[in-house]
mmCIF file as Biopython writes it, N, C-alpha, C and O atoms, coordinates in Angstrom:
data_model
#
loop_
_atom_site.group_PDB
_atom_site.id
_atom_site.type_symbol
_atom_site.label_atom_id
_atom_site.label_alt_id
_atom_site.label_comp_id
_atom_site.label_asym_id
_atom_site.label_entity_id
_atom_site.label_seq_id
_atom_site.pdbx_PDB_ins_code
_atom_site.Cartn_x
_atom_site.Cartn_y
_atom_site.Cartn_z
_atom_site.occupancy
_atom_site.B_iso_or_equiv
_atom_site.auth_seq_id
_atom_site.auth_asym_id
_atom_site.pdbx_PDB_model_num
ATOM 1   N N  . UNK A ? 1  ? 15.504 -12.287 -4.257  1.0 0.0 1  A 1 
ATOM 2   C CA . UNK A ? 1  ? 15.921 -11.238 -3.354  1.0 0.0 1  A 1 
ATOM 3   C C  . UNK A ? 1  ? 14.836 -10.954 -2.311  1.0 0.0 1  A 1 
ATOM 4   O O  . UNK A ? 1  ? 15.073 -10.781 -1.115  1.0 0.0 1  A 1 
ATOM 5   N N  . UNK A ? 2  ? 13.335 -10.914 -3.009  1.0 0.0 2  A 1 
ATOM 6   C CA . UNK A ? 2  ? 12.560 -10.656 -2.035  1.0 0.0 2  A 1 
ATOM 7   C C  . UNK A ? 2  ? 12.277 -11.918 -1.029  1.0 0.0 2  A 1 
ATOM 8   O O  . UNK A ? 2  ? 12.046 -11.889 0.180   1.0 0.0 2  A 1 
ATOM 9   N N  . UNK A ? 3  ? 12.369 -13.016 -1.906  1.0 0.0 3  A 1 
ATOM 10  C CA . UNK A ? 3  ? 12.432 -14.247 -0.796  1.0 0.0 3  A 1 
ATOM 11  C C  . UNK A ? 3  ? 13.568 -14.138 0.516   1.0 0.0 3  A 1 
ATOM 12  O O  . UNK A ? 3  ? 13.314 -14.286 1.711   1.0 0.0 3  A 1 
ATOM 13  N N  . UNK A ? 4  ? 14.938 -13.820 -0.139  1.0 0.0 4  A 1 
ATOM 14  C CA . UNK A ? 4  ? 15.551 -14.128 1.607   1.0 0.0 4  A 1 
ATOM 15  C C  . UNK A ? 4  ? 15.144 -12.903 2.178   1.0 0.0 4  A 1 
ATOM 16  O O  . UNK A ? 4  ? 15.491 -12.974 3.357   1.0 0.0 4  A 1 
ATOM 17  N N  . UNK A ? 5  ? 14.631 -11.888 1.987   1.0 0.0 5  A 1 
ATOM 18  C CA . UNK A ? 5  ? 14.311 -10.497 3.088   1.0 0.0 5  A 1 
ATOM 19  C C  . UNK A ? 5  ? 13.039 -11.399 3.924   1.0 0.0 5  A 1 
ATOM 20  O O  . UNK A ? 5  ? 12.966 -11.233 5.141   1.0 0.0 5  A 1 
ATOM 21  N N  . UNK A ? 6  ? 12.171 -12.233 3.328   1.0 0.0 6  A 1 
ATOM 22  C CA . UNK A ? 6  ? 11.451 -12.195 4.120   1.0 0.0 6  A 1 
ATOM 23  C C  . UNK A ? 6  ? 11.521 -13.347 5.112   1.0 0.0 6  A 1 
ATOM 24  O O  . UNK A ? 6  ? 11.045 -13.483 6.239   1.0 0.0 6  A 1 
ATOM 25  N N  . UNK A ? 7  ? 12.337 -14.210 4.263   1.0 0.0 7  A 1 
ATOM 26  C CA . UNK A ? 7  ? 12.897 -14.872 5.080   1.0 0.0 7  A 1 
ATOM 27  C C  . UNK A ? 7  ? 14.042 -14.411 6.481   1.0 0.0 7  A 1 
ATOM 28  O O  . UNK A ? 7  ? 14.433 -15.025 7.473   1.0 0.0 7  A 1 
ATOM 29  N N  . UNK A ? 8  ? 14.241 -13.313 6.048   1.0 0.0 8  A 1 
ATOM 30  C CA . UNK A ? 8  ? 15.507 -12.730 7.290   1.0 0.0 8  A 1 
ATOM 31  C C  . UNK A ? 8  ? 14.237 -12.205 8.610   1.0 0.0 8  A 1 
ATOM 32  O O  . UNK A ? 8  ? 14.471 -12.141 9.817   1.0 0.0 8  A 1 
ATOM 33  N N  . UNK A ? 9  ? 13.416 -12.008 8.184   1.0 0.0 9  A 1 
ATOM 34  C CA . UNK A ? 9  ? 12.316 -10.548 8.474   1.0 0.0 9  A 1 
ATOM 35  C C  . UNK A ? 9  ? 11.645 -11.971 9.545   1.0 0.0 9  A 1 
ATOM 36  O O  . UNK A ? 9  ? 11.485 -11.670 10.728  1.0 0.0 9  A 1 
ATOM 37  N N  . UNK A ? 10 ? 11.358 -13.121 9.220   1.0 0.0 10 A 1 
ATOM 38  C CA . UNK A ? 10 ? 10.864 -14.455 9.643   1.0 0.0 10 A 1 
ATOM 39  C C  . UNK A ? 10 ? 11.683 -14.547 10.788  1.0 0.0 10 A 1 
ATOM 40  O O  . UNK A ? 10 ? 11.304 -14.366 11.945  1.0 0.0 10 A 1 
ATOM 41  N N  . UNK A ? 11 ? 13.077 -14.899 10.332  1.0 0.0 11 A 1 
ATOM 42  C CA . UNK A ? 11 ? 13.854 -15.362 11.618  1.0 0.0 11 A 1 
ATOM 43  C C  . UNK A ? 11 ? 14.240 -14.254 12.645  1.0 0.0 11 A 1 
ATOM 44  O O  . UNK A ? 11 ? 14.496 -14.508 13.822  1.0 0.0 11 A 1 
ATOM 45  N N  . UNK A ? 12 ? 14.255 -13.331 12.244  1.0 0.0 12 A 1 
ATOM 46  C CA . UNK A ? 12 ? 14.348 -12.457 12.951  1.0 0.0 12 A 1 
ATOM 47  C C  . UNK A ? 12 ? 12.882 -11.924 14.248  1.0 0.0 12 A 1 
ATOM 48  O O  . UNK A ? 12 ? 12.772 -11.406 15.359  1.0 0.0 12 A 1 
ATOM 49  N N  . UNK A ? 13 ? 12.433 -12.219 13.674  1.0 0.0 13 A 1 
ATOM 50  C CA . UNK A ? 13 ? 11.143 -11.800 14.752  1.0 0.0 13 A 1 
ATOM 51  C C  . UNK A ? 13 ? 10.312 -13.688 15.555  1.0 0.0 13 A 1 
ATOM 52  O O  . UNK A ? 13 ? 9.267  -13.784 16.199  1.0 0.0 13 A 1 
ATOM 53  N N  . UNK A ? 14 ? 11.238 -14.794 15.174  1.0 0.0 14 A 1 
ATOM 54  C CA . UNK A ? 14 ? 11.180 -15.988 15.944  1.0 0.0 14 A 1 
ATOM 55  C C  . UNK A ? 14 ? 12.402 -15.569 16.864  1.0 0.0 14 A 1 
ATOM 56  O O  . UNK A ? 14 ? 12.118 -15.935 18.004  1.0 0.0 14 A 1 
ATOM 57  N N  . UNK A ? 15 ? 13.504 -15.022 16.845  1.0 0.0 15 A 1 
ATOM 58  C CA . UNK A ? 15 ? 14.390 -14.626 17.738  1.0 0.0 15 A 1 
ATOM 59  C C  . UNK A ? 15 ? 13.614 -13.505 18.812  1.0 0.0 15 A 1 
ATOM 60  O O  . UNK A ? 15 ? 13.388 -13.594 20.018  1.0 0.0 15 A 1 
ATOM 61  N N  . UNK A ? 16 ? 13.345 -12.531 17.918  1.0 0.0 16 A 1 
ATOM 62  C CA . UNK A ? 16 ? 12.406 -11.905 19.188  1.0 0.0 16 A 1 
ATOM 63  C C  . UNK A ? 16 ? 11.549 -12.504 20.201  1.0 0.0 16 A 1 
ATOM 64  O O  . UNK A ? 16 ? 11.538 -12.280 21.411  1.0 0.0 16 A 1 
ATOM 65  N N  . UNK A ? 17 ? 10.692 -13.459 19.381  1.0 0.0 17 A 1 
ATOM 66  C CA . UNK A ? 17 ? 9.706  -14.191 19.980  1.0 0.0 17 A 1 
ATOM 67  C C  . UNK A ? 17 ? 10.628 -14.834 21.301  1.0 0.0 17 A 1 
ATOM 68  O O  . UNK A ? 17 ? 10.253 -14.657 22.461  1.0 0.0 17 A 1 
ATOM 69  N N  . UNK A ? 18 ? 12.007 -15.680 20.930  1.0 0.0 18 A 1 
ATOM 70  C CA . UNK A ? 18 ? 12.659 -16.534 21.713  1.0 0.0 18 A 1 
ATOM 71  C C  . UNK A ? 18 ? 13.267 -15.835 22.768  1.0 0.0 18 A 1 
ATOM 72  O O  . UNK A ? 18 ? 13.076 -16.316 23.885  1.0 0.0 18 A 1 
ATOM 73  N N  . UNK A ? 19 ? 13.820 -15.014 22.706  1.0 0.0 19 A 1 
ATOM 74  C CA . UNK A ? 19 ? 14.164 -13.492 23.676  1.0 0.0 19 A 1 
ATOM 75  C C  . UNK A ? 19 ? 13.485 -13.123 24.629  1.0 0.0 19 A 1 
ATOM 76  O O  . UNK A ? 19 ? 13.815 -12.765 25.760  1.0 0.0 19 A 1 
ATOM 77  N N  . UNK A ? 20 ? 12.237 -13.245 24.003  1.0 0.0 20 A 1 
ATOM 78  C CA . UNK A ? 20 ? 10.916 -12.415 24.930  1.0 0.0 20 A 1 
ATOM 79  C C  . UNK A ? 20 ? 10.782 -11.142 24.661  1.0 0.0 20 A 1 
ATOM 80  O O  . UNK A ? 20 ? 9.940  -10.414 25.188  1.0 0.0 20 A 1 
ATOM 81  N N  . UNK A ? 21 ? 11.530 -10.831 23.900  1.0 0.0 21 A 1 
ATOM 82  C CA . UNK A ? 21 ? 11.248 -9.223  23.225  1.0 0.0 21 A 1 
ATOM 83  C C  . UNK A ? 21 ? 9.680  -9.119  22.689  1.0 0.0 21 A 1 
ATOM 84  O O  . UNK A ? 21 ? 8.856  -8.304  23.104  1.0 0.0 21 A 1 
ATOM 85  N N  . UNK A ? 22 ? 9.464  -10.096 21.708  1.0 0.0 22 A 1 
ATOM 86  C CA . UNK A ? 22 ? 7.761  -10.227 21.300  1.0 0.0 22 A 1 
ATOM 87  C C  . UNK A ? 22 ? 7.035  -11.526 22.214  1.0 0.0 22 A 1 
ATOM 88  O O  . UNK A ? 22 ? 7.475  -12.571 22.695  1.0 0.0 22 A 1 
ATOM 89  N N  . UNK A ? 23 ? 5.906  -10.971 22.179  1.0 0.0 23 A 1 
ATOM 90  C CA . UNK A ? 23 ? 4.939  -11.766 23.195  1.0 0.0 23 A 1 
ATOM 91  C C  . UNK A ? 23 ? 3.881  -12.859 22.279  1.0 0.0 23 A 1 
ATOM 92  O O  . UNK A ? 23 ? 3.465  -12.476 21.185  1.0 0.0 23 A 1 
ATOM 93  N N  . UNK A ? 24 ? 3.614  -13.799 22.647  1.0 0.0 24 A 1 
ATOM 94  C CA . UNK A ? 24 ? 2.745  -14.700 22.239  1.0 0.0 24 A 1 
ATOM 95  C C  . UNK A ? 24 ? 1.599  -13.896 21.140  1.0 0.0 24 A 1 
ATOM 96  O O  . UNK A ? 24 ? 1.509  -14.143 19.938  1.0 0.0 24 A 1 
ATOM 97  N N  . UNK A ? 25 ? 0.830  -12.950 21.857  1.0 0.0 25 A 1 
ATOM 98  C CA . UNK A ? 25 ? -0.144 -11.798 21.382  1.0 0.0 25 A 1 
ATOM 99  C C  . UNK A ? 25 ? 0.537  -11.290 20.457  1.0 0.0 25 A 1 
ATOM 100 O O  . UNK A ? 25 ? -0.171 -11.313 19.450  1.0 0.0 25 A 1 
ATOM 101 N N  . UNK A ? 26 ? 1.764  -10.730 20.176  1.0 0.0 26 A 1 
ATOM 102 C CA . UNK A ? 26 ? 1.573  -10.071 19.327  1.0 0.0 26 A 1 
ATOM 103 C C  . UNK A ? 26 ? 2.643  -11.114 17.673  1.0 0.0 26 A 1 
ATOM 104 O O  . UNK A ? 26 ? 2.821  -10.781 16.501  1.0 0.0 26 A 1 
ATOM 105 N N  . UNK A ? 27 ? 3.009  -12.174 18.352  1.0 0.0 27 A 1 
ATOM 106 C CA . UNK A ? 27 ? 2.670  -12.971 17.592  1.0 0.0 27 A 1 
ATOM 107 C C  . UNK A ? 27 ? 1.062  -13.370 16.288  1.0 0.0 27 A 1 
ATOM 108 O O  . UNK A ? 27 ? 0.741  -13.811 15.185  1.0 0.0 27 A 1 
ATOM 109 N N  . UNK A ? 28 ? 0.654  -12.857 17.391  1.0 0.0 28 A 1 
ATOM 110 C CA . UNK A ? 28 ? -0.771 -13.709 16.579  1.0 0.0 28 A 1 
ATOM 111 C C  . UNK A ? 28 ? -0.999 -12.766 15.546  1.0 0.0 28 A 1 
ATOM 112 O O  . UNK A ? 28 ? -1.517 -12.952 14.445  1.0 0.0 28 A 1 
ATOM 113 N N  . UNK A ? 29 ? -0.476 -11.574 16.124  1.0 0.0 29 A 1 
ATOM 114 C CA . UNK A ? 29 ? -0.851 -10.374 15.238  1.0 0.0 29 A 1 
ATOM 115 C C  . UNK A ? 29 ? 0.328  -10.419 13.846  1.0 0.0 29 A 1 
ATOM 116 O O  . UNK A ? 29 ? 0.017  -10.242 12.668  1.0 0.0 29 A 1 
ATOM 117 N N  . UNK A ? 30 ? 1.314  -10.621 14.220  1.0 0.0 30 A 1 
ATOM 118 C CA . UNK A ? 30 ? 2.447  -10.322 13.245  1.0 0.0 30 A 1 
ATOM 119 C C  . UNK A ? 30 ? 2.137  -11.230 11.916  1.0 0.0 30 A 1 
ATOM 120 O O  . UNK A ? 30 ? 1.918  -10.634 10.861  1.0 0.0 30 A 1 
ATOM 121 N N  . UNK A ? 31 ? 2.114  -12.730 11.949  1.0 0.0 31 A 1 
ATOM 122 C CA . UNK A ? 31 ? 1.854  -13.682 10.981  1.0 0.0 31 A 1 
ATOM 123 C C  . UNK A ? 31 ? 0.831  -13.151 10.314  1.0 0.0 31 A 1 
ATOM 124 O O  . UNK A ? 31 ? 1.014  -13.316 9.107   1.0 0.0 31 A 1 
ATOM 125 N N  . UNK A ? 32 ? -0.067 -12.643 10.522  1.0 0.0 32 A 1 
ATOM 126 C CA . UNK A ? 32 ? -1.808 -12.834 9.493   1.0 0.0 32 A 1 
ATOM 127 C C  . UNK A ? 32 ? -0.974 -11.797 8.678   1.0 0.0 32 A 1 
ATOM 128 O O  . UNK A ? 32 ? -0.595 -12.069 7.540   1.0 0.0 32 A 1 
ATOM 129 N N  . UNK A ? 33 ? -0.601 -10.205 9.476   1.0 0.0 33 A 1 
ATOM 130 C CA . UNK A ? 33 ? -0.156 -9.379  8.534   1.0 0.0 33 A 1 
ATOM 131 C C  . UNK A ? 33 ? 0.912  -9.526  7.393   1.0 0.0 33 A 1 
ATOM 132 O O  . UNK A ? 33 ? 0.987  -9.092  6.243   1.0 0.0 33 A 1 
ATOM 133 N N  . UNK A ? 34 ? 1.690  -10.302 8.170   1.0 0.0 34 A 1 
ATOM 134 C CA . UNK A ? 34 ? 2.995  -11.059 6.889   1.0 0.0 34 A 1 
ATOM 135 C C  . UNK A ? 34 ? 2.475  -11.404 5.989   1.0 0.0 34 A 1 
ATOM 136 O O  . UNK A ? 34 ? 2.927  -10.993 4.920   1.0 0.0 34 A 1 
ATOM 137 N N  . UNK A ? 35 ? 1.295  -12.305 5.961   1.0 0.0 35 A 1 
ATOM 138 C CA . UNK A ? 35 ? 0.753  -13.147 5.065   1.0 0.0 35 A 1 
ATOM 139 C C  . UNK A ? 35 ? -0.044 -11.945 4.123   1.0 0.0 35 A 1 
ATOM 140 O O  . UNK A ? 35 ? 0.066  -12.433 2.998   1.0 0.0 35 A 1 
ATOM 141 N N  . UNK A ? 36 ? -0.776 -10.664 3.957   1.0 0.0 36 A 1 
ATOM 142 C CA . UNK A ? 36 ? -1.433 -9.645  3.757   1.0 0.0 36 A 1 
ATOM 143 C C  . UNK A ? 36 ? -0.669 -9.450  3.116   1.0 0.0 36 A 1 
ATOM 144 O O  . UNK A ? 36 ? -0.638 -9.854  1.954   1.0 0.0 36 A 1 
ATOM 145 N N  . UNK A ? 37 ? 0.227  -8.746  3.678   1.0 0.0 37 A 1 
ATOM 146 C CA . UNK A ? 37 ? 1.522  -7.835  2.893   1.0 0.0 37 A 1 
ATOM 147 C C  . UNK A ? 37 ? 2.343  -9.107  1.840   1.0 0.0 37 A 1 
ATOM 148 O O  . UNK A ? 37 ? 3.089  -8.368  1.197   1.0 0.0 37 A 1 
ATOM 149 N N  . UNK A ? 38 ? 2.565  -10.252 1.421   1.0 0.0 38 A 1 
ATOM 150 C CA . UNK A ? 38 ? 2.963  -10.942 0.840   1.0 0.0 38 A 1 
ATOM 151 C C  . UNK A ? 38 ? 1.678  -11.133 -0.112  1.0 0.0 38 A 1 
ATOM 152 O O  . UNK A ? 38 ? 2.017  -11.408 -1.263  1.0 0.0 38 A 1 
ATOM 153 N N  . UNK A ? 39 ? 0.854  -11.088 0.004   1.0 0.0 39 A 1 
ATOM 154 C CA . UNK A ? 39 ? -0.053 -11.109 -1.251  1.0 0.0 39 A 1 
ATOM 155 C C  . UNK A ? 39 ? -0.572 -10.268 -1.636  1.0 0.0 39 A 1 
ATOM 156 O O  . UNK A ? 39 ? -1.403 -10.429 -2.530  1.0 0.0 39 A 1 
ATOM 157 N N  . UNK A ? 40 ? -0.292 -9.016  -1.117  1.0 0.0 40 A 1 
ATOM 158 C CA . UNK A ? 40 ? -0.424 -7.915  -1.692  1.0 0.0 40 A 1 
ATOM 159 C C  . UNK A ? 40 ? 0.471  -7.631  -2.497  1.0 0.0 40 A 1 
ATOM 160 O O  . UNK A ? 40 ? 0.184  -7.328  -3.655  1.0 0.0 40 A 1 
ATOM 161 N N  . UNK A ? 41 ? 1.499  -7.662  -2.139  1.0 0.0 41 A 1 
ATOM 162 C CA . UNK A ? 41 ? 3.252  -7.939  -2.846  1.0 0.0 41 A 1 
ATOM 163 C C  . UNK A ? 41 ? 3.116  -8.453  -4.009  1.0 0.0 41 A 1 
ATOM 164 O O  . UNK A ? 41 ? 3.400  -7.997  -5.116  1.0 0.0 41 A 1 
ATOM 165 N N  . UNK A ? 42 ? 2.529  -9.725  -3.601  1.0 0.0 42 A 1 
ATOM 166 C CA . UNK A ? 42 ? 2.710  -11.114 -5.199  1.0 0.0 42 A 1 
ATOM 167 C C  . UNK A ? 42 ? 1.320  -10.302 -6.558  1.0 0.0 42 A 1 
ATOM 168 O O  . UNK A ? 42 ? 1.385  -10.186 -7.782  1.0 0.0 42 A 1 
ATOM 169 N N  . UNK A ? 43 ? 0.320  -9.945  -5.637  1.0 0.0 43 A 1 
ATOM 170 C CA . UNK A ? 43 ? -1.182 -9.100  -6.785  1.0 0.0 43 A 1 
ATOM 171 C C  . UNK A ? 43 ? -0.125 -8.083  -7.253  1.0 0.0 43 A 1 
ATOM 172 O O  . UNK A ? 43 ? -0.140 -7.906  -8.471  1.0 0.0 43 A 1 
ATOM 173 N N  . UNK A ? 44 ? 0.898  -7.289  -6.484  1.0 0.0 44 A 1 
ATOM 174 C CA . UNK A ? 44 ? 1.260  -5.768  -7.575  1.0 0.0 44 A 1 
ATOM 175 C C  . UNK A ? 44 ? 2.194  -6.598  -8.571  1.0 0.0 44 A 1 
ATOM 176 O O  . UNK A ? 44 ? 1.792  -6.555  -9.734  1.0 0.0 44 A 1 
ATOM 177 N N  . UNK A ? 45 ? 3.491  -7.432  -8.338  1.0 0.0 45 A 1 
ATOM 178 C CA . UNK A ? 45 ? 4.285  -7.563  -8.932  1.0 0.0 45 A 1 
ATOM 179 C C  . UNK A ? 45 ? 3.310  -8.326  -10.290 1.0 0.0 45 A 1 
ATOM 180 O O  . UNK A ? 45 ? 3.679  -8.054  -11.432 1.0 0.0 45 A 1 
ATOM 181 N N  . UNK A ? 46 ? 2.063  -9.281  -10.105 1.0 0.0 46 A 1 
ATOM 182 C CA . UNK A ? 46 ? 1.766  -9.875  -11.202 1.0 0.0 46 A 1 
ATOM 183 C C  . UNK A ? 46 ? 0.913  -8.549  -11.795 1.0 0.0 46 A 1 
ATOM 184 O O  . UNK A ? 46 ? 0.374  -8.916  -12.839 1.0 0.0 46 A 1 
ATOM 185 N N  . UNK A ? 47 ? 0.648  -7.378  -11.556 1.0 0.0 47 A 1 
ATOM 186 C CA . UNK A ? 47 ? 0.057  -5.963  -11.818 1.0 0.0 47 A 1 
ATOM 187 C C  . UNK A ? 47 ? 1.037  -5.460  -13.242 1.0 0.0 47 A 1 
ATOM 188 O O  . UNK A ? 47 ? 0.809  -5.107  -14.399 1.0 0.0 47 A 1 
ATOM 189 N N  . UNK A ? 48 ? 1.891  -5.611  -12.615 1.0 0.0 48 A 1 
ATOM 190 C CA . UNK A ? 48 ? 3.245  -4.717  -13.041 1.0 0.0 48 A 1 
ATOM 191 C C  . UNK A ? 48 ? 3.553  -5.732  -14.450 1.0 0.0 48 A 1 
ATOM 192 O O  . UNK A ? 48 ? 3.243  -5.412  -15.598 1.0 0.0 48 A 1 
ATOM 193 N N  . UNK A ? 49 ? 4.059  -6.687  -14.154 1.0 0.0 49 A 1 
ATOM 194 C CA . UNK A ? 49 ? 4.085  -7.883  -15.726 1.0 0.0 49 A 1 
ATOM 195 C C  . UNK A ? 49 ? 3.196  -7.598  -16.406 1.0 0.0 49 A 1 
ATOM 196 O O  . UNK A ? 49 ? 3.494  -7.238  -17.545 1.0 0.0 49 A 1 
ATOM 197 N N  . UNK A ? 50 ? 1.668  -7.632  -16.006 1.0 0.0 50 A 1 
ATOM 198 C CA . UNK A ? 50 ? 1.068  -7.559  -17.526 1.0 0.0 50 A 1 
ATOM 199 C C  . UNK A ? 50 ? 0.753  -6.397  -18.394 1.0 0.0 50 A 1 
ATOM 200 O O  . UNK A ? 50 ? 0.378  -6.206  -19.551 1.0 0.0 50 A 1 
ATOM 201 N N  . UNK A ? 51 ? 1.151  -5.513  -17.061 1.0 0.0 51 A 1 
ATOM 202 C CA . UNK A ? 51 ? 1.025  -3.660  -17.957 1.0 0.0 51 A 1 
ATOM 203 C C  . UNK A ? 51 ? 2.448  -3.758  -18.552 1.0 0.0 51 A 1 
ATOM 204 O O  . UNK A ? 51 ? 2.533  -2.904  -19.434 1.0 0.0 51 A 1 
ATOM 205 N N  . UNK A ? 52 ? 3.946  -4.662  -18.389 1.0 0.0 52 A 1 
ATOM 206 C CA . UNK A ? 52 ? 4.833  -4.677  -19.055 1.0 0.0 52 A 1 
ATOM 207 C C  . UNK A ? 52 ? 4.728  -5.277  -20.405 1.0 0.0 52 A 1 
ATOM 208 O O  . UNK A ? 52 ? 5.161  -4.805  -21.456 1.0 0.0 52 A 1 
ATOM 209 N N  . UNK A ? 53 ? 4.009  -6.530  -20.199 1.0 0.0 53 A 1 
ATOM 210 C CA . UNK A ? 53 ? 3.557  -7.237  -21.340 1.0 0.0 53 A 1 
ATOM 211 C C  . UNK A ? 53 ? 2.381  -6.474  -22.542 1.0 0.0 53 A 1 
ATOM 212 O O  . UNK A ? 53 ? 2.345  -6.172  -23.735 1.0 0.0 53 A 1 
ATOM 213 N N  . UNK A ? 54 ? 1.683  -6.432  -21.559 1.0 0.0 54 A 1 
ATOM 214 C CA . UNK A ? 54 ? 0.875  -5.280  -23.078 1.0 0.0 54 A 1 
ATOM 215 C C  . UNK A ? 54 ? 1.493  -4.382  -23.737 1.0 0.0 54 A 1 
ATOM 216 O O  . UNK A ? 54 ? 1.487  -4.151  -24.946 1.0 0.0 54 A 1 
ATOM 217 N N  . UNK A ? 55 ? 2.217  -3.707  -22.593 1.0 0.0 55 A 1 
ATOM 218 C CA . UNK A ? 55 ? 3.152  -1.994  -24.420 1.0 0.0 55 A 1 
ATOM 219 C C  . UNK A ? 55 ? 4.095  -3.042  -24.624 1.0 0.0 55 A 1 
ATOM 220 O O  . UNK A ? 55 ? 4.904  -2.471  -25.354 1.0 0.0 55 A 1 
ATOM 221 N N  . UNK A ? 56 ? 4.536  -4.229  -24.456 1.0 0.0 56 A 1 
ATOM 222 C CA . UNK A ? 56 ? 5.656  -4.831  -25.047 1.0 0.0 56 A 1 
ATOM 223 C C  . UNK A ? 56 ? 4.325  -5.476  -26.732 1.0 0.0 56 A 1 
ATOM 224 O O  . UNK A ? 56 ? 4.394  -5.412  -27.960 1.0 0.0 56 A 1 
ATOM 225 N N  . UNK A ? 57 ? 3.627  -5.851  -26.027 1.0 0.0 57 A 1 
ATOM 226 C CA . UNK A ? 57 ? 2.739  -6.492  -26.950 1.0 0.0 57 A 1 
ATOM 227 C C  . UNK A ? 57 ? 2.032  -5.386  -28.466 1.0 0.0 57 A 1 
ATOM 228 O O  . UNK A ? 57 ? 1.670  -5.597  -29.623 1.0 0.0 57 A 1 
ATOM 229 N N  . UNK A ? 58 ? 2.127  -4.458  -27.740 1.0 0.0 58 A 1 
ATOM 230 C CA . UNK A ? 58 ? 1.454  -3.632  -28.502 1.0 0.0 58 A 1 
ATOM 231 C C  . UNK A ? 58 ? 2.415  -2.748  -29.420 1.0 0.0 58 A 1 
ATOM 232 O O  . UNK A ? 58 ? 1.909  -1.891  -30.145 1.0 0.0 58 A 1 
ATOM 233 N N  . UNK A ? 59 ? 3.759  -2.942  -29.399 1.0 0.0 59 A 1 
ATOM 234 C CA . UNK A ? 59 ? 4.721  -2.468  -30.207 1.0 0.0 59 A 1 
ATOM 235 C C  . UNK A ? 59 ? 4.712  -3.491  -31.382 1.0 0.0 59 A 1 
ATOM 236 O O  . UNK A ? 59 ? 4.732  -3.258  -32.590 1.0 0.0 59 A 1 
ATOM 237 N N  . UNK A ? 60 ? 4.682  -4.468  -30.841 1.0 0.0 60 A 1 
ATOM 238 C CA . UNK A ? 60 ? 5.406  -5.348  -31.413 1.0 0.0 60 A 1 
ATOM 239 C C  . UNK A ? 60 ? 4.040  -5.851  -32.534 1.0 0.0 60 A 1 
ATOM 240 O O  . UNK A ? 60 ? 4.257  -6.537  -33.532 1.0 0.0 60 A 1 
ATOM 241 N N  . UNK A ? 61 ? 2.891  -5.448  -32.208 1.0 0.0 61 A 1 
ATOM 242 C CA . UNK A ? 61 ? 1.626  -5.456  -33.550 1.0 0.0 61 A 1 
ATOM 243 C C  . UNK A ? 61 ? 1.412  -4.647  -34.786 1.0 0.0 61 A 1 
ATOM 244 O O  . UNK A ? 61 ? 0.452  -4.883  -35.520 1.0 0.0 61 A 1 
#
C-alpha cells in the first residue's frame, strides 16, 4: 500500500516536472527529501516490529 502511494506521489510530481508546474531546482530538492522521508519510514516501521516482537516474545516465556 505504501509502495503504490509513493509510487503515485513519483509520477505525479514527473508530470509536474513535464507541465512546468515544478522547475528543474526544485526538482533537485524534491528527490533527496523523498529518499529521507522513505528511510525514515522503513527505520520506524522496522522500530515498530521489534517492540511488537518482544511483548509477543515475552508472553510467550
Amino acid at each position: 500500500m505504501v509502495f503504490a502511494g509513493i509510487l503515485i506521489i513519483i509520477g505525479a510530481v514527473f508530470l509536474l516536472k513535464n507541465l512546468g508546474i515544478v522547475s528543474a531546482e526544485a526538482w533537485g530538492l524534491i528527490w533527496p527529501s523523498a529518499l529521507i522521508v522513505m528511510g525514515a519510514y522503513m527505520l520506524w516501521k522496522k522500530h515498530q516490529w521489534n517492540m511488537w516482537k518482544d511483548r509477543v516474545w515475552r508472553k510467550l516465556e
